[in-house]
C-alpha positions, 0 to 999 in steps of 0.5 A: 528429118530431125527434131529436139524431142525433148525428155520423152523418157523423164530422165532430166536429159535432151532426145531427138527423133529423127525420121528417114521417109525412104526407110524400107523395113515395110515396103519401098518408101514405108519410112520409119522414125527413131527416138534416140534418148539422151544423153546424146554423145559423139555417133548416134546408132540407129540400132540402139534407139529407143524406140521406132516406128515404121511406116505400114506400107510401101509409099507411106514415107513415115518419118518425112517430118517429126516433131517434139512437141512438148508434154500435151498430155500432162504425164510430165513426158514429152511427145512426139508427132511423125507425119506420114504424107503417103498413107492412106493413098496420099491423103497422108496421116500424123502420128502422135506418140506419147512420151513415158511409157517408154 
């Protein structure tokens, strides 16, 4: 998965998140997502994110979908969200993750 996420950082440029649900740094299909602040050029390494999150257990699929969804929370920063269908025995759970404090 891949979304704009925005300026998470409020450094006037373009992140991006990115998620890969079948990440297994926790657990067979745990899933992780990366936020990747700009500026974006040329390859991006996984390895100079930002920030990432990872799923808590095999089969949570963390990073199946992300989403920049703007500033909710009125810092100036934009935020995230990272939908982990498989937590919680497949009732799934969205993270919300706040921008700036990066």
């Amino acid at each position: 998965a891949l979304s704009a996420a925005g300026d998470v950082d409020r450094d006037g440029t373009a992140d991006i998140i990115l998620g890969g649900p079948d990440h297994a740094t926790t657990g067979t299909s745990a899933g992780a997502a990366w936020l990747v602040t700009g500026p974006l050029t040329g390859s991006i390494s996984l390895g100079s994110a930002q920030a990432r999150l990872l799923g808590g257990a095999a089969g949570d699929e963390a990073g199946t979908s992300v989403l920049g969804v703007g500033d909710l929370d009125g810092d100036s920063a934009d935020d995230l969200l990272v939908g982990s269908p498989g937590e919680d025995s497949a009732a799934g759970a969205v993270g919300f993750i706040l921008g700036g404090g990066l």
